[in-house]
Backbone as numpy.savetxt, mean C-alpha at the origin, in Angstrom:
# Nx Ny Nz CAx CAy CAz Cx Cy Cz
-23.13 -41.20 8.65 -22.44 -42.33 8.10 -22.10 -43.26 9.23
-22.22 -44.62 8.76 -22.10 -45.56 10.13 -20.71 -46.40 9.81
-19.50 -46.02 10.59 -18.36 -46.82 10.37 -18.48 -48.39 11.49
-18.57 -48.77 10.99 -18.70 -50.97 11.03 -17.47 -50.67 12.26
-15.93 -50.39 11.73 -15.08 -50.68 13.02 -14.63 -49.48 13.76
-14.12 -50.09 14.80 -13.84 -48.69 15.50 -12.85 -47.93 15.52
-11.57 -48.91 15.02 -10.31 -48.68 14.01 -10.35 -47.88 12.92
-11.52 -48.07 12.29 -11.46 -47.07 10.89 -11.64 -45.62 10.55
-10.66 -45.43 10.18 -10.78 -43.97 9.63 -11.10 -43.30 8.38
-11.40 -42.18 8.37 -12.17 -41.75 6.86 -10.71 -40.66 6.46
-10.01 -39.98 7.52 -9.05 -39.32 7.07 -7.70 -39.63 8.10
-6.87 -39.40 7.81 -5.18 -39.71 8.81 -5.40 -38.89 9.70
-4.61 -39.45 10.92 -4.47 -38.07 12.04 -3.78 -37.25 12.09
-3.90 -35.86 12.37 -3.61 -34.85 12.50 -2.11 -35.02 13.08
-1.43 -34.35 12.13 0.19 -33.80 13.06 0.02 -32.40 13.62
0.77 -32.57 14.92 0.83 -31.39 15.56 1.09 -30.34 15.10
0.89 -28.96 15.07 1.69 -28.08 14.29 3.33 -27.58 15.33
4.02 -26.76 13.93 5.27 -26.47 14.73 5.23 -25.78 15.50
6.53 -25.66 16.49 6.57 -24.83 17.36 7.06 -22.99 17.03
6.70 -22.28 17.81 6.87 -20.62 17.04 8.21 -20.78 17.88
8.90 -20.37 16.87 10.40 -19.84 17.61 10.25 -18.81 18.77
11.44 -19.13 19.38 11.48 -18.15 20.68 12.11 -16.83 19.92
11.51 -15.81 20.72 11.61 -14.24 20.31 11.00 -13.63 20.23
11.06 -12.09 20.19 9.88 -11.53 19.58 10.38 -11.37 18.01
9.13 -11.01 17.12 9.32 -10.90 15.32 10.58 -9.84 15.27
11.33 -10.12 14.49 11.60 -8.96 13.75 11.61 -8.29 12.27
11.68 -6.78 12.91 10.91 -6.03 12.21 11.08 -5.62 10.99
10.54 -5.61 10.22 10.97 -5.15 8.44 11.96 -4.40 8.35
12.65 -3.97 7.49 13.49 -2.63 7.25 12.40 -1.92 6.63
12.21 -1.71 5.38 11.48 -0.76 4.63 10.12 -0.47 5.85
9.43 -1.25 6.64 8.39 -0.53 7.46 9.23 0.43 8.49
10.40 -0.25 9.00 10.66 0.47 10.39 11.65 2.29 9.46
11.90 2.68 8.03 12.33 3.18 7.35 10.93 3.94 7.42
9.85 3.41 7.19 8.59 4.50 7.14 8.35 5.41 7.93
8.34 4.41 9.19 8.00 4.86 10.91 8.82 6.09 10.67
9.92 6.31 10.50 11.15 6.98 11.36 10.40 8.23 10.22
10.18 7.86 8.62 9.73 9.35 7.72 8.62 9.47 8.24
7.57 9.16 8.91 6.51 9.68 9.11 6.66 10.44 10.41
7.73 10.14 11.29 8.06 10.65 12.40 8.34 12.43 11.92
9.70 11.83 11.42 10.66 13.31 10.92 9.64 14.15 9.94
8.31 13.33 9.47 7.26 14.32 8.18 6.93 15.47 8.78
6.48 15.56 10.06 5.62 16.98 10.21 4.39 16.68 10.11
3.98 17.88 10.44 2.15 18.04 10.04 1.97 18.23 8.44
2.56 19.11 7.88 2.23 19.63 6.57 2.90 18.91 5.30
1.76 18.15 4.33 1.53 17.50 3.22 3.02 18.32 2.42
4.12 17.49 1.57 4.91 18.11 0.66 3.98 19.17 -0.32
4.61 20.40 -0.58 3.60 21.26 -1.56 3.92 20.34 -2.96
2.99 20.53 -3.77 2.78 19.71 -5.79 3.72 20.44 -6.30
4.55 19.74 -7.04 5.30 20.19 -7.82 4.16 20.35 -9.34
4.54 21.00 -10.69 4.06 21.27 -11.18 2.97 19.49 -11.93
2.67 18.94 -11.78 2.43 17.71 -11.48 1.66 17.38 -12.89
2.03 16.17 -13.34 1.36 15.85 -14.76 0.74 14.11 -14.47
0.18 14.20 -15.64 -0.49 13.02 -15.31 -0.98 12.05 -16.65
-0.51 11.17 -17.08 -0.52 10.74 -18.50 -0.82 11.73 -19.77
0.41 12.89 -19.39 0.05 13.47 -20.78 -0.18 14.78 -20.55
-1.44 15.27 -19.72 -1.83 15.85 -19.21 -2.00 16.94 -18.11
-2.14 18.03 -18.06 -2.04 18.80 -16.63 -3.48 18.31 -15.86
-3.57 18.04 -14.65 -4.30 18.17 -13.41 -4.99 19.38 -12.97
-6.00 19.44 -13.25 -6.18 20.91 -12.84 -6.92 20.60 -11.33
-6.94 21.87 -10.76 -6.99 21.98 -8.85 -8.77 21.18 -8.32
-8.38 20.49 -7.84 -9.45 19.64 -7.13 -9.96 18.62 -8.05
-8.96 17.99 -9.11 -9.00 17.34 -10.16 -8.35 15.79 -9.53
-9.00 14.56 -9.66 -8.28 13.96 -9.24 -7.33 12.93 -10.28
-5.73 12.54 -9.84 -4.73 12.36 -11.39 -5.26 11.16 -11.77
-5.16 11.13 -12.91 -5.83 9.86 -13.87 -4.69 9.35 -14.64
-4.39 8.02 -14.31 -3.38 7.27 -15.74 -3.42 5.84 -15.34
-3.03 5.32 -16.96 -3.61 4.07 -16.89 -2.73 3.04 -15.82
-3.30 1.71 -15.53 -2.24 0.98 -14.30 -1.55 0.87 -15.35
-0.40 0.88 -15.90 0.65 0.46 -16.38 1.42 1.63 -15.62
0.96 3.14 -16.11 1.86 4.31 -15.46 1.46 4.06 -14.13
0.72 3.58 -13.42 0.03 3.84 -12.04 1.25 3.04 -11.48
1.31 1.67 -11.92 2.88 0.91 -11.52 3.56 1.53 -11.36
4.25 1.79 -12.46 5.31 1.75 -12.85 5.56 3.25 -12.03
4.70 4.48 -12.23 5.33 5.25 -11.03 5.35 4.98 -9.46
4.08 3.74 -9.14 4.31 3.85 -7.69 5.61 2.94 -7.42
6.47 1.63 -8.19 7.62 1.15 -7.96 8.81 2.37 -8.23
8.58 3.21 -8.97 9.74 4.09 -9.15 9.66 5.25 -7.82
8.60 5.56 -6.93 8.68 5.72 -5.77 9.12 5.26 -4.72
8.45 4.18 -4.91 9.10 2.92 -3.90 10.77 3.17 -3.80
11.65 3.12 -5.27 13.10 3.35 -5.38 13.67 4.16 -4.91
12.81 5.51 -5.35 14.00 6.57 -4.90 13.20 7.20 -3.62
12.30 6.27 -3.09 11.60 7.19 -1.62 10.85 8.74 -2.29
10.51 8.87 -3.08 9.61 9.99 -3.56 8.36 9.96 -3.09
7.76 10.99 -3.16 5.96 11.40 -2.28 5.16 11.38 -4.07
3.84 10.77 -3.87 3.59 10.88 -4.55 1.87 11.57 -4.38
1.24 12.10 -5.11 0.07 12.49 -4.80 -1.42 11.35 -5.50
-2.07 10.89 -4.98 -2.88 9.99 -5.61 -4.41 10.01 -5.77
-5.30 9.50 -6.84 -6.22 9.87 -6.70 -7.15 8.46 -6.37
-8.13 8.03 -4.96 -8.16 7.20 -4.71 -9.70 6.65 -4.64
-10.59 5.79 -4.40 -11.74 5.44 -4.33 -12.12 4.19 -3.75
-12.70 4.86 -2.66 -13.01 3.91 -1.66 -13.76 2.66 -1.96
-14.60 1.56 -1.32 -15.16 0.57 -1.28 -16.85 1.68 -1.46
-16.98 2.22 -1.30 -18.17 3.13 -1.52 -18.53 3.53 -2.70
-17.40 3.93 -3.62 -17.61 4.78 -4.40 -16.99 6.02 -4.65
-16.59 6.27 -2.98 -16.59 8.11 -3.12 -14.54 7.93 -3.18
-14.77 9.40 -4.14 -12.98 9.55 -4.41 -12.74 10.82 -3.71
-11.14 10.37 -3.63 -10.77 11.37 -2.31 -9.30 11.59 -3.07
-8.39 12.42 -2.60 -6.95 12.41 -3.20 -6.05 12.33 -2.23
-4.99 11.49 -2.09 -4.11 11.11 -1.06 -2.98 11.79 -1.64
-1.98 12.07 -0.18 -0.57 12.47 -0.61 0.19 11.34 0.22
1.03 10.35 -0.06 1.64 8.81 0.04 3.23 8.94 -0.52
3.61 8.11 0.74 5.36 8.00 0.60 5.55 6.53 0.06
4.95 6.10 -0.69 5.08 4.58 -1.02 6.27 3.86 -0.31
6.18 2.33 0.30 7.08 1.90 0.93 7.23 0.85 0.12
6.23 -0.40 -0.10 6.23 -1.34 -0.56 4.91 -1.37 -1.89
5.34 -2.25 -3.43 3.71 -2.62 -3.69 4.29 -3.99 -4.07
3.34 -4.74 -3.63 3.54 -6.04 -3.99 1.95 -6.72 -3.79
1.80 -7.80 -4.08 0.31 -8.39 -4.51 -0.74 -7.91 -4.45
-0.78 -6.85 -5.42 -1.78 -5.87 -5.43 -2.03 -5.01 -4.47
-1.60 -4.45 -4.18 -1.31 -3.49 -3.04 -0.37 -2.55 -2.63
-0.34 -1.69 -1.98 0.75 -0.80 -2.24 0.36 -0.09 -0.55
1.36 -0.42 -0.04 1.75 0.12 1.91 2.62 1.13 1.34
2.12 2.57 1.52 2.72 3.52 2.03 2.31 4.36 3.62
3.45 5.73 3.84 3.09 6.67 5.03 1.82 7.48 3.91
1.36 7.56 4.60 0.01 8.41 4.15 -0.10 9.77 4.81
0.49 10.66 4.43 0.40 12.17 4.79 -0.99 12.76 4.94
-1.64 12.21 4.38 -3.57 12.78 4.87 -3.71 12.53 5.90
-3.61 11.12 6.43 -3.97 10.36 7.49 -3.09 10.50 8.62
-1.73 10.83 8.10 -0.45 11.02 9.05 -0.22 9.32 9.69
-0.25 7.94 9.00 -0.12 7.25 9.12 0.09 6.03 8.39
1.04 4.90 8.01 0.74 3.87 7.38 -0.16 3.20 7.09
-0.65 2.91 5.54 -1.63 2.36 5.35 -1.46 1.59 3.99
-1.92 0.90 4.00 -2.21 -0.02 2.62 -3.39 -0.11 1.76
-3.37 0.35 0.20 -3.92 0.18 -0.51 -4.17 -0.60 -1.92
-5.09 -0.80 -2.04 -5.67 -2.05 -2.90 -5.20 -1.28 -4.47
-4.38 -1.43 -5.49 -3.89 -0.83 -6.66 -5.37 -0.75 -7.23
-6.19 -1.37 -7.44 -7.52 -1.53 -8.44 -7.94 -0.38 -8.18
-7.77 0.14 -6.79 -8.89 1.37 -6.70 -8.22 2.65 -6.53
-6.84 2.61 -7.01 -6.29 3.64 -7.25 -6.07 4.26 -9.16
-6.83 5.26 -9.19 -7.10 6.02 -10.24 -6.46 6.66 -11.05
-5.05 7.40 -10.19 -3.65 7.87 -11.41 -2.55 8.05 -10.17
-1.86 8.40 -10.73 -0.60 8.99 -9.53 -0.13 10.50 -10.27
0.41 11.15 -9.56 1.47 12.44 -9.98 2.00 13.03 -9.04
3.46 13.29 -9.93 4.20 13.79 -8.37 4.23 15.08 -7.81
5.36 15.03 -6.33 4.92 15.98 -5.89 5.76 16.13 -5.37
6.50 17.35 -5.03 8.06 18.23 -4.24 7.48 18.03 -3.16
9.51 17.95 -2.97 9.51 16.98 -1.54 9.15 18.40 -0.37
């Protein structure tokens, strides 16, 4: 495109962006609340309490199935009272695996818990989580 003057512009100029406050961030409560349970967790996964699952018993190497409405609604009622929950999960692959998760936060589709498999915080995508059921602490 050939602009005629040398004055002319096709869009306004750029404002600077702001400045980052001085500090370092600080840190969540509910994450730095994880840190400290994944600290005090141990090596060893909470044992299953007798564990149900829309209705249903779970049987062993079964992974829990219920619809997202219960899948919510139990992982926010974790979230509340800090409960472990056991989950059944499926990767970007395909392949399903079963997690044991201290839920911290779920919010825009997603759900950051301590992850007792992994022995670490992690965040997962709700779509590809399959049921929840609980599990003694």
């Amino acid at each position: 495109m050939l602009i005629a003057r040398a004055d002319a512009y096709r869009t306004p100029p750029r404002t600077p962006p702001e400045p980052v406050p001085d500090g370092p961030p600080v840190p969540d409560d509910t994450l730095l609340a994880a840190a400290i349970r994944a600290v005090r967790a141990g090596t060893s996964p909470p044992r299953r309490r007798g564990s149900r699952s829309a209705g249903r018993r779970v049987g062993a190497g079964e992974l829990p199935r219920t619809s997202a409405a219960d899948t919510l609604a139990g992982l926010q009622a974790a979230v509340l009272t800090n409960d472990t929950l056991w989950i059944g999960y499926v990767n970007a692959e395909g392949g399903a695996s079963q997690r044991v998760i201290a839920p911290i936060r779920v919010e825009g589709g997603f759900v950051t818990a301590y992850d007792h498999t992994a022995d670490e915080v992690r965040t997962y995508p709700l779509h590809r989580i399959t049921g929840v059921a609980e599990l003694a602490e």
